[in-house]
N, C-alpha and C positions, 0 to 999 in steps of 0.2 A: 504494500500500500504506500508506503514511505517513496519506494522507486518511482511509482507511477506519478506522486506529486508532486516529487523535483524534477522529472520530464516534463511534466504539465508544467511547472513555472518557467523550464526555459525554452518550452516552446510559445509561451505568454509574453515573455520577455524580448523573443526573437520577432514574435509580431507586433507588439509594439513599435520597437525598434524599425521594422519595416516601414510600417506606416506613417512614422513622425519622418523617416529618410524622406519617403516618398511624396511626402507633403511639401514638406520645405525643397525639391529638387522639383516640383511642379509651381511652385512659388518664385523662385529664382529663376525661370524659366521665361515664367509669363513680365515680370518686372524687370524693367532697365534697370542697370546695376549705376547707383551713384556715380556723379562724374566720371562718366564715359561717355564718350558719343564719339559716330561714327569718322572716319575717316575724310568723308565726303564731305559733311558737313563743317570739320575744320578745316579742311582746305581752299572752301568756299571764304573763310575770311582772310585769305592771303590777298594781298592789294592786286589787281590785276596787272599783270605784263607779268608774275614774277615765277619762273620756274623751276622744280624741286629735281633733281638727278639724285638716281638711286646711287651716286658716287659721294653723296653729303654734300654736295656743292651746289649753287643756287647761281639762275641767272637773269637777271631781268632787263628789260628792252624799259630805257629814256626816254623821256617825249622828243629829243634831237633823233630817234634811230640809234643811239648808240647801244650797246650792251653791256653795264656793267657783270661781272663775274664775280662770284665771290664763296668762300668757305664755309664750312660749319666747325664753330671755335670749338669743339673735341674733337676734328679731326686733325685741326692745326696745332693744339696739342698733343696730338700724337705722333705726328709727323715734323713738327716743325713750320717755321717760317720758309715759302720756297727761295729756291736755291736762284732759279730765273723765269721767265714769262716767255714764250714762243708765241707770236700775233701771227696769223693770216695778213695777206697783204689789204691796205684799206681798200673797198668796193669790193672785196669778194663775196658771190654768194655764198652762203653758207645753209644746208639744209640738216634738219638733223635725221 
């Protein structure tokens, strides 16, 4: 009798446990998780002209036409200040 009612409590124990998992992982599911949001919608507040390389470096087009270039400060930390700059000659097209 003893055996069958400490089987009984942990199979009571094991559904509980089920339940409450399965509660809160249907909970999490249905609600946004605090301060997160999508990808799309932060890059939607980036000023327009400015563009993100998957290299960490950003570039963005001047109201003259020109293109500033520029880094992201941990990778220039990690790397370093560059050593030198290589320019395309001026009026080249350039496509990416």
């Amino acid at each position: 009798m003893v055996v069958l009612m400490v089987i009984l409590t942990i199979v009571l124990g094991i559904s509980v446990d089920y339940v409450i998992q399965r509660r809160k992982q249907i909970g999490l599911a249905s609600s946004p998780a605090l301060g997160v949001s999508p990808i799309s919608s932060t890059l939607s507040l980036l000023p327009k002209g400015i563009f993100l390389q998957p290299s960490m470096t950003w570039t963005k087009i001047l109201d003259d036409g020109e293109i500033a270039v520029g880094i992201h400060p941990i990778l220039m930390g990690v790397v370093g200040e560059p050593d030198a700059i290589e320019l395309h000659e001026p009026g080249l097209q350039i496509a990416k």
